[in-house]
C-alpha positions as CSV (number, residue, x, y, z in Angstrom):
1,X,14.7,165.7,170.8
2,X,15.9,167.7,168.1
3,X,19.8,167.3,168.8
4,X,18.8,163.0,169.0
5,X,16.8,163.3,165.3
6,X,20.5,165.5,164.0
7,X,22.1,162.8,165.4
8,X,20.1,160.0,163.7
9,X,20.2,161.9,160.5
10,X,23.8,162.4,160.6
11,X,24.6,158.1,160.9
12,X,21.9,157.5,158.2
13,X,23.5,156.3,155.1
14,X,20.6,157.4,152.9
15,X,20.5,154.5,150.2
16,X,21.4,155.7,147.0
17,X,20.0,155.4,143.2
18,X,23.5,154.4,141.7
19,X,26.4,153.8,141.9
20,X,29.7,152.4,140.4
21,X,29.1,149.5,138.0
22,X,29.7,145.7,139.3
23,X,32.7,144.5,137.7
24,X,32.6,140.1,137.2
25,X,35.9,140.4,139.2
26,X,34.3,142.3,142.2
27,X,30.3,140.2,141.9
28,X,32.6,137.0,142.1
29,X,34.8,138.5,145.3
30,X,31.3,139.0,146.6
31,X,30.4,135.9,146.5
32,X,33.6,133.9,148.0
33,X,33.0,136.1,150.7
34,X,29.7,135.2,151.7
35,X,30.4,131.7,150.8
36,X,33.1,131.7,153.1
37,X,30.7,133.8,156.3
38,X,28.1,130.9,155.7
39,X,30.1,127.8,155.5
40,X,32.2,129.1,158.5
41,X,29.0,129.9,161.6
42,X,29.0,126.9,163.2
43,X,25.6,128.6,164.8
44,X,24.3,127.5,160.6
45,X,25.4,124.0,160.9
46,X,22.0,122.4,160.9
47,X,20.5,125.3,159.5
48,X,18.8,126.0,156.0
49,X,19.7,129.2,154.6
50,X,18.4,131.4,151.9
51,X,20.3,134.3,150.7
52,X,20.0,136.2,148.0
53,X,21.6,140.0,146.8
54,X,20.5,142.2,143.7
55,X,22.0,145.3,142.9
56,X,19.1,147.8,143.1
57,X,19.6,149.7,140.0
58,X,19.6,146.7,137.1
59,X,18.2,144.1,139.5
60,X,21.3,142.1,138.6
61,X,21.8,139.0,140.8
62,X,24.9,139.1,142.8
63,X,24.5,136.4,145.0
64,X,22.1,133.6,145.4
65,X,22.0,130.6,147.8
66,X,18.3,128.7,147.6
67,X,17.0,132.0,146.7
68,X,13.9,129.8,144.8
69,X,13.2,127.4,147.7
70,X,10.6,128.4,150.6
71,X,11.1,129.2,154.5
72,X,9.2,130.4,156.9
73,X,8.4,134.5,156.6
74,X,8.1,135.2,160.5
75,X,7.4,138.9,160.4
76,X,9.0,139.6,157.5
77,X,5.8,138.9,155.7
78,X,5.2,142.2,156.9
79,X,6.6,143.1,153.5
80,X,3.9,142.1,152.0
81,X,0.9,143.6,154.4
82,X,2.3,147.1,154.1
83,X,3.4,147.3,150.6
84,X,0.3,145.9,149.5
85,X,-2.0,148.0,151.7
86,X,0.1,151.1,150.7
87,X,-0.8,150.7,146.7
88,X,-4.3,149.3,147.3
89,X,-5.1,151.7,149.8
90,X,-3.1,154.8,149.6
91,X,-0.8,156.6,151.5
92,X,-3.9,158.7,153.3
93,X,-5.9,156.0,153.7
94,X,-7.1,156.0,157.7
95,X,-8.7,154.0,159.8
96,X,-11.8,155.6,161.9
97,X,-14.3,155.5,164.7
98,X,-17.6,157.0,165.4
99,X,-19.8,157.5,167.7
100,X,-23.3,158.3,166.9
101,X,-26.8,158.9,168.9
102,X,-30.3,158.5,167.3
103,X,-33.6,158.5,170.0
104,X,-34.4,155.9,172.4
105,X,-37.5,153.7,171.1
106,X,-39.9,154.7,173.5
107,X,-38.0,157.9,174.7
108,X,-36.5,159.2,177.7
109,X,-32.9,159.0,176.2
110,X,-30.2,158.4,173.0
111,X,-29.2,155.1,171.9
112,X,-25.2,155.8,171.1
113,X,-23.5,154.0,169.4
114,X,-19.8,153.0,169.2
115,X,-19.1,152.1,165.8
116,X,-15.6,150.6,165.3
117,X,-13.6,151.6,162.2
118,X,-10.6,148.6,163.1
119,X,-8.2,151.5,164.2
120,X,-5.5,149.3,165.6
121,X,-4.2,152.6,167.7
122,X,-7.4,153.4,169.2
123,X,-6.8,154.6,172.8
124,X,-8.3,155.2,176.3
125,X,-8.0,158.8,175.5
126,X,-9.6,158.7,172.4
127,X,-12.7,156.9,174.5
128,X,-12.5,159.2,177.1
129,X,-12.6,162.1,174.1
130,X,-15.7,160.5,172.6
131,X,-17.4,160.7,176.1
132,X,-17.0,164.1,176.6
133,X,-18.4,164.9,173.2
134,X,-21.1,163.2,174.1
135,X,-21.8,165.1,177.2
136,X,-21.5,168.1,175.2
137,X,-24.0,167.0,173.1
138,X,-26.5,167.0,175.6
139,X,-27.0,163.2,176.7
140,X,-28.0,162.4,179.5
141,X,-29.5,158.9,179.7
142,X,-28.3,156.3,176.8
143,X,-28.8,152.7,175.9
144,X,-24.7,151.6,174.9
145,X,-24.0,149.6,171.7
146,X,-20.5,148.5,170.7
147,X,-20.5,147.7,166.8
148,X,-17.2,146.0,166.4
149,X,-18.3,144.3,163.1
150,X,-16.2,145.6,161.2
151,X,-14.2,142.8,160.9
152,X,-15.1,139.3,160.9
153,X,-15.7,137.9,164.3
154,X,-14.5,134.4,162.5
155,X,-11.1,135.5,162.4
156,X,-10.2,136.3,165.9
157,X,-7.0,134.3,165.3
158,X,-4.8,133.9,162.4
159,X,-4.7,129.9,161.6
160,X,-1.0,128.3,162.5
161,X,-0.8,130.9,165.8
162,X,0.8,128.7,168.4
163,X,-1.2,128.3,171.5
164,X,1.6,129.1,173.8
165,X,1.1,132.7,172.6
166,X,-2.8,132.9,173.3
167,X,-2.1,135.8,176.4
168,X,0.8,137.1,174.6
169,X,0.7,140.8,173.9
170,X,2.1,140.3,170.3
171,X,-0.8,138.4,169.6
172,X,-3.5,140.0,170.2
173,X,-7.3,138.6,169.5
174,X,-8.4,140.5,166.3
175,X,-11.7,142.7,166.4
176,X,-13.4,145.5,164.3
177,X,-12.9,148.1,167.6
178,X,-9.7,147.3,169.4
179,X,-8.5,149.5,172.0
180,X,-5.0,150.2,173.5
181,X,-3.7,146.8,171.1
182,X,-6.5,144.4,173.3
183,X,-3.6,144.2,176.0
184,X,-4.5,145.1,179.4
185,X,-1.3,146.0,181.8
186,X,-1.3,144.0,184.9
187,X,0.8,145.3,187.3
188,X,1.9,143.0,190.6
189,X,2.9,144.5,193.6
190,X,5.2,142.5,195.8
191,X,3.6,141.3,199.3
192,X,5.9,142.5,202.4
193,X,6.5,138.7,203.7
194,X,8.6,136.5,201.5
195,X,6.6,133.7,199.8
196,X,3.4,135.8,199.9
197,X,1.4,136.2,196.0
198,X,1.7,139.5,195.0
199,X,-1.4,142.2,194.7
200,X,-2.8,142.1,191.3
201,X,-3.4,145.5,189.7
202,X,-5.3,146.5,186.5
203,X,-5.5,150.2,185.1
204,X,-8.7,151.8,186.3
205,X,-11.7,151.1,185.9
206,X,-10.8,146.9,185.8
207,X,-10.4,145.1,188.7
208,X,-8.8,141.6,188.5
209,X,-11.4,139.1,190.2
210,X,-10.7,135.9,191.6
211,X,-13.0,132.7,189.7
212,X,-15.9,131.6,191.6
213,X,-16.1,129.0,194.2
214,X,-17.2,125.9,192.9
215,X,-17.3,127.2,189.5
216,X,-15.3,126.8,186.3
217,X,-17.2,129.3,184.2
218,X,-15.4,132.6,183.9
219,X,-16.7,135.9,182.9
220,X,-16.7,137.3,179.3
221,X,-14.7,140.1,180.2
222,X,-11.7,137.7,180.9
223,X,-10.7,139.3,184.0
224,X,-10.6,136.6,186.7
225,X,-7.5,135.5,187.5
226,X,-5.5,132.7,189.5
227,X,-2.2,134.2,191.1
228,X,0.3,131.3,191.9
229,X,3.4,133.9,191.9
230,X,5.0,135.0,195.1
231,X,7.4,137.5,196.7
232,X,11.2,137.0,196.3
233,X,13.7,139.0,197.8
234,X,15.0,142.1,196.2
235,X,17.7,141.2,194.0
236,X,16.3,138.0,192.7
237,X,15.3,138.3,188.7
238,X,11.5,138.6,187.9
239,X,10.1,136.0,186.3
240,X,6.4,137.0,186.5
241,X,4.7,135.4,183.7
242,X,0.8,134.5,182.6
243,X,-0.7,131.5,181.1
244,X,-4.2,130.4,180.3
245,X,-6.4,128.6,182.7
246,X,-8.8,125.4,182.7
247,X,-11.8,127.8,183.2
248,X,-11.5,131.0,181.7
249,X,-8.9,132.7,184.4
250,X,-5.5,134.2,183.7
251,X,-2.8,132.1,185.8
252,X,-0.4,134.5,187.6
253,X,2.9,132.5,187.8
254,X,6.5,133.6,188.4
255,X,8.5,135.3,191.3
256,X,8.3,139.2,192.3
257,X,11.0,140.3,194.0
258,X,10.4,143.2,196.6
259,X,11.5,146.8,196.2
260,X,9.7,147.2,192.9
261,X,6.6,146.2,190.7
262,X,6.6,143.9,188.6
263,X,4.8,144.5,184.7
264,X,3.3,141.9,182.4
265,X,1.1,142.6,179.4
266,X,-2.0,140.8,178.9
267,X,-3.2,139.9,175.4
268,X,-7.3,139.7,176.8
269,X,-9.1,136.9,174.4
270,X,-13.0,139.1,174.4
271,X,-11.4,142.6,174.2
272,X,-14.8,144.2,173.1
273,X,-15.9,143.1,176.5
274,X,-13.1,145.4,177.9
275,X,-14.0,148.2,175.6
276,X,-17.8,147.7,176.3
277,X,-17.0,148.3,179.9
278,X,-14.2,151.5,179.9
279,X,-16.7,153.2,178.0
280,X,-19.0,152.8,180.1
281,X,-17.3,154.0,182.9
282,X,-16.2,157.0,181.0
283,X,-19.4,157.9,180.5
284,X,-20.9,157.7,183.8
285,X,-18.1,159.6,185.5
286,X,-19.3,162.7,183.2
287,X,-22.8,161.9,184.4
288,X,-24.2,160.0,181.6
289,X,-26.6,157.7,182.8
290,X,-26.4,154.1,181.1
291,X,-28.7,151.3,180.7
292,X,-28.0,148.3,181.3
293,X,-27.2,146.3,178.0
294,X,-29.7,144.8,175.9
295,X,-29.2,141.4,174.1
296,X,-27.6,141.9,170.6
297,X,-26.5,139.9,167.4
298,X,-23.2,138.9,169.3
299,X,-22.5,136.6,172.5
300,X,-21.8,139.9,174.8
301,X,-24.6,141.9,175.6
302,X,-24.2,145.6,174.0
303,X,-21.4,144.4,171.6
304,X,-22.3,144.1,167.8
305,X,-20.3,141.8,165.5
306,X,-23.0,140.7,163.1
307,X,-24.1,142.0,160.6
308,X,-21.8,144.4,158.9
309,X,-23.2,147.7,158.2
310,X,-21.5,150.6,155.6
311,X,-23.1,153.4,157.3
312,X,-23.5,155.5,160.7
313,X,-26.6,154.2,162.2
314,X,-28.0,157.9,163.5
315,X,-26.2,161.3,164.0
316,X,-22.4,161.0,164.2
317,X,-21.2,163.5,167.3
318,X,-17.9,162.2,167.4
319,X,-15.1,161.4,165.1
320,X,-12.0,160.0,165.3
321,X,-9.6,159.8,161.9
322,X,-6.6,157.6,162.5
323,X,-2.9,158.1,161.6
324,X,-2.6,158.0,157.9
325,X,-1.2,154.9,156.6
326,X,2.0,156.6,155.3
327,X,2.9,157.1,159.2
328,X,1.2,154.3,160.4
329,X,3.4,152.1,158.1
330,X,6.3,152.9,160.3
331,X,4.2,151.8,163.3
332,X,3.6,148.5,161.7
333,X,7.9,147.9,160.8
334,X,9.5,149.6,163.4
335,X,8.3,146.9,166.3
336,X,6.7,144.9,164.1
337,X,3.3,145.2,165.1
338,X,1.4,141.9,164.5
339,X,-2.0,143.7,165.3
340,X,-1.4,146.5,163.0
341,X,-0.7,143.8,160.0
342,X,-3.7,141.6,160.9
343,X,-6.2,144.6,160.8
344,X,-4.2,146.1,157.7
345,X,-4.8,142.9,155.6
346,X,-8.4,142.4,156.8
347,X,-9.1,146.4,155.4
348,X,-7.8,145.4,151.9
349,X,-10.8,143.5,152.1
350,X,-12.7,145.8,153.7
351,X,-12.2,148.7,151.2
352,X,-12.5,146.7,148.5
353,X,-15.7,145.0,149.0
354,X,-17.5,146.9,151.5
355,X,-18.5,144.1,153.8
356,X,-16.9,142.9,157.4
357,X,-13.6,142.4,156.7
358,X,-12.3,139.0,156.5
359,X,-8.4,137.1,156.4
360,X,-9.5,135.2,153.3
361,X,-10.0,138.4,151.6
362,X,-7.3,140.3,152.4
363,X,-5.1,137.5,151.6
364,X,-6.7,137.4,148.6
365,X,-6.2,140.8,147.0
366,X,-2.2,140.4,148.7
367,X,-2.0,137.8,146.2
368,X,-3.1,139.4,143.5
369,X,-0.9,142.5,143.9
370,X,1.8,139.9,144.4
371,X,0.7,139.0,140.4
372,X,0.5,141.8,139.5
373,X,4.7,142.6,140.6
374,X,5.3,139.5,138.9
375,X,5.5,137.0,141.9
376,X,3.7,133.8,140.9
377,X,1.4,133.7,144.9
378,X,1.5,129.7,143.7
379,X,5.4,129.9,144.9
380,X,4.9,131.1,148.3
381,X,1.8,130.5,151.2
382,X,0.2,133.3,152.9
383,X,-2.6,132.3,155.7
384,X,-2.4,135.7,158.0
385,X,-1.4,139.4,158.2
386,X,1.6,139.7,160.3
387,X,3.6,136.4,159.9
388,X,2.7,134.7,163.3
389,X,1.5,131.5,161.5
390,X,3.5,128.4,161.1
391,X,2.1,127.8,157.9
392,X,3.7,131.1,156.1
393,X,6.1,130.3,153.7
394,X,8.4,133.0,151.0
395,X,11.3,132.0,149.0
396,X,13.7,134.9,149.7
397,X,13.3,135.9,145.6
398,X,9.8,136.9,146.5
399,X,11.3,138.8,149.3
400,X,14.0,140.8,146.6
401,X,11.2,141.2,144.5
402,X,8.5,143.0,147.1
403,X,11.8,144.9,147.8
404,X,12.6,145.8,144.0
405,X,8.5,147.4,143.2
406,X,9.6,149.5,146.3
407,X,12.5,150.6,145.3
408,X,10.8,151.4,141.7
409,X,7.9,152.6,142.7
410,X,5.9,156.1,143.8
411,X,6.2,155.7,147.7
412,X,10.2,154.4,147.7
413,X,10.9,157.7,150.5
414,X,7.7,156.3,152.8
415,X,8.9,152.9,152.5
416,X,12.7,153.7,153.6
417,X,11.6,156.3,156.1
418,X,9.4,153.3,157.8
419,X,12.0,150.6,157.9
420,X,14.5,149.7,160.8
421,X,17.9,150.6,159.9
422,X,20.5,149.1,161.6
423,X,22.6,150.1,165.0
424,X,20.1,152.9,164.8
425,X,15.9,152.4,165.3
426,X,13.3,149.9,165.1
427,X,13.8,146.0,165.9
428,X,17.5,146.6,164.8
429,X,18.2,149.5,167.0
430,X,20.7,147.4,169.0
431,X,21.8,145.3,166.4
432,X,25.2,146.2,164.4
433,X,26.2,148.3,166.3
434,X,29.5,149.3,165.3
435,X,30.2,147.4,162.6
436,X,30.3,148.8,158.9
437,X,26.3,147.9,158.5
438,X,25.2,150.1,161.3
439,X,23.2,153.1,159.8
440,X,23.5,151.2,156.1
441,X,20.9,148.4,156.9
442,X,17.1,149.3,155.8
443,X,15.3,146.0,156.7
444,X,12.6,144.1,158.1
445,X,13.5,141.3,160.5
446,X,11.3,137.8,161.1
447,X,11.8,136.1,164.4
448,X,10.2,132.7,165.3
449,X,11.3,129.6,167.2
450,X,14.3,128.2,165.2
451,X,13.3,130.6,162.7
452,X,15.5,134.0,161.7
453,X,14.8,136.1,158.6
454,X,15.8,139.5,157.5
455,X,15.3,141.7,154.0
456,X,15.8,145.2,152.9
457,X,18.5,147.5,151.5
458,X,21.9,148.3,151.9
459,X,23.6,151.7,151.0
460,X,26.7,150.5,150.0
461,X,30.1,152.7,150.0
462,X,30.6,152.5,146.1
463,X,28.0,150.6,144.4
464,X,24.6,152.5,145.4
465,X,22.3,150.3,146.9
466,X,22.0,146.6,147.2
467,X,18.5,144.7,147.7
468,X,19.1,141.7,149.9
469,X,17.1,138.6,151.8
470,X,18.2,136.1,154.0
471,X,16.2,133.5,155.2
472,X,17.0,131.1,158.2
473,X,14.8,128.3,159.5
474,X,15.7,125.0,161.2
475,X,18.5,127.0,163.2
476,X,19.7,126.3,166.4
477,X,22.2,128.3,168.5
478,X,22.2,131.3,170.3
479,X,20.8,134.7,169.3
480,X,23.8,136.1,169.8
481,X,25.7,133.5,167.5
482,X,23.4,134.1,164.5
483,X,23.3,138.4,165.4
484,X,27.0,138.1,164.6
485,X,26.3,136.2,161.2
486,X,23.8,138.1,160.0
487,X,26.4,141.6,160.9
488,X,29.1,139.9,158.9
489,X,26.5,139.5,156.0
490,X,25.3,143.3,156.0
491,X,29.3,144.5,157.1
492,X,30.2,143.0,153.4
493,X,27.4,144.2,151.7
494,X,27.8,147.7,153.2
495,X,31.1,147.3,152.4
496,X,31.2,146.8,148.5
């Protein structure tokens, strides 16, 4: 590990403060040049493209190409989640869970509760952890509540989130006590006779059930499934895939070819269903009796969602203080975590008003940070965290500008440090590789169906550091086709 981080060091270009002024001879030079990259893809044909490039240190313009008109964000609204949530919040700012015990009414037992904090990193482990403290604690016999109401049940689902991703595991339902990113691993096993479905397998203690006879009324828990996918021979690709059913079930599709397993993650639509029940389990295999559930304020019995409460209800015996945001910033930009963003934007709310935290809020105070940098929110459209919505539009000078306060401001190291940088980690890791960008290229990228966007900083050879977005949308060509034209792009900016 250490020799790979000396080796990461030593191909960052670490983006500088200054740098050689821009002549009008070598800004002009610029500017033929990426004329020249953009007129010439024949991947941008169709395409509407945004581009614009500042020079870091005087915010002069450099290059701009519809740099006032809007396109969709994809994921690089991102910008906007973290920086926001870093000034609003703070760089220490953590997410956390508790789990507290206060006496049975009527005796003979605790009443625990586990009272979600919106930790988007919460793990088994960290379940498992609260368990044992509360065997150490002395309980033996418990009534279980889940209080996930720490975020709005309302919001489960950011509005313009395409169907077609409902089981996908970068979209995630949203809840006030997620655990392990509300994605269960399924796991198929490939059947020794060709044509055969494969055996489903979930992590311990989930089973995968099959939906009842005669019955088109699924579980809560969301874990009956339909399995139409079948043994290929070894060689053939996997296709295994999942899709939504008419009743509740998770449809199996796909082939499985034999001599290995076969992996798909499963974004589960009642996750604090799934919670409800590992915890559960974790408690009774340390010999914690638990009761069986009693009705509560939300649809699944022993889950809470309504109302909202600022305080531990009882003694807290456990815990739990998530990464600070400074670190989990990174965790948010590297892979471009949609969960991460969505619970991010609902805790600006959250901190700020002290209720269950809601989209409309957090969107709310993004905006008015976005005032208060100087970027009019009428100019652009924000409906969700993490940039999954359709209905997300930036003009790529509200992009420069998020960019430009970062740059500027008290947590410019934190921002670079969590950023992809090209050819090297992150969503760019295997991008630019080998070309004059790789190692140069701060940014965050956007990725959505005929949509492309990327926007960060460049360390350039001479001129210090350039601030840069470019925004795609209505393309249509290969990936590889538009990786190449976006390389050229950063190659010349690195370049200068």
């Amino acid at each position: 590990m250490l020799l790979r981080a000396v080796a990461l060091a030593a191909a960052l270009a670490v983006p500088a403060q200054s740098g050689a002024p821009w002549t009008p001879g070598a800004a002009a030079g610029l500017g033929r040049d990426l004329d020249r990259i953009v007129a010439s893809a024949p991947t941008l044909t169709s395409a509407h493209v945004g581009l614009l490039v500042t020079d870091a240190t005087g915010g002069q313009v450099l290059y701009a190409r519809n740099a006032d008109q809007v396109f969709q964000s994809a994921s690089t609204l991102k910008l906007v989640t973290g920086s926001a949530a870093l000034e609003r919040l703070g760089p220490d700012y953590r997410f956390t869970t508790e789990l507290t015990r206060a006496p049975l009414a009527g005796g003979g037992g605790d009443a625990l509760t586990l009272r979600g904090g919106g930790d988007p990193l919460l793990r088994d482990a960290d379940l498992d952890a609260a368990a044992d403290a509360a065997r150490r604690a002395g309980i033996t016999r418990a009534a279980l509540t889940l209080d996930e109401s720490h975020a709005d049940p309302a919001d489960r689902r950011g509005p313009g989130w395409s169907f077609d991703d409902a089981l996908a595991d970068y979209a995630p339902a949203i809840d006030g006590l997620p655990l392990e990113e509300n994605v269960l691993a399924l796991t198929l096993a490939p059947a020794a006779a060709l044509g055969d479905p494969p055996a489903l397998q979930l992590p311990p203690p989930f089973v995968p059930l099959a939906p009842p006879a005669g019955s088109c009324v699924a579980g809560p828990t969301l874990l009956t499934f339909t399995n139409r996918a079948r043994t290929v021979p070894a060689g053939r690709p996997d296709t295994s895939d999942v899709h939504a059913g008419p009743c509740g079930d998770i449809v199996v599709t796909g082939d499985v070819p034999q001599g290995a397993l076969a992996h798909v993650d499963v974004a589960v639509d009642q996750p604090d269903a799934l919670a409800l029940r590992y915890f559960t389990a974790a408690l009774r295999s340390r010999g914690i009796e638990v009761l069986p559930p009693a009705a509560t304020a939300g649809p699944i019995p022993g889950v809470v969602d309504v109302p909202y409460s600022a305080g531990p209800a009882g003694e807290v015996i456990w815990h739990l203080d998530g990464e600070p945001l400074r670190r989990l910033l990174a965790d948010l930009w590297l892979p471009s975590d949609n969960l991460i963003a969505e619970l991010l934007v609902r805790e600006l709310d959250v901190a700020a008003a002290n209720h269950a935290g809601t989209l409309a809020g957090g969107v709310g105070i993004e905006q008015a940070w976005l005032r208060s940098i100087g970027v009019d929110p009428a100019s652009l459209t924000i409906v969700d965290g993490s940039g999954l919505s359709q209905y997300n539009r930036m003009t790529p000078r509200a992009l420069v500008a998020i960019l430009a306060h970062d740059w500027t401001g008290p947590y410019h190291d934190i921002v670079l440090d969590a950023l992809p940088v090209a050819g090297l980690r992150g969503d760019l890791r295997n991008l630019m590789t080998g070309t004059p960008a790789e190692g140069r290229v701060y940014a965050k990228t956007g990725s959505m169906s005929h949509v492309r966007a990327l926007a960060g900083y460049v360390a350039t050879r001479r001129h210090g550091t350039l601030i840069f977005a470019l925004t795609i949308d209505d393309w249509i060509g290969s990936d590889g086709d538009l990786a190449a034209v976006r390389a050229a792009v950063c190659s010349r900016l690195a370049q200068t």
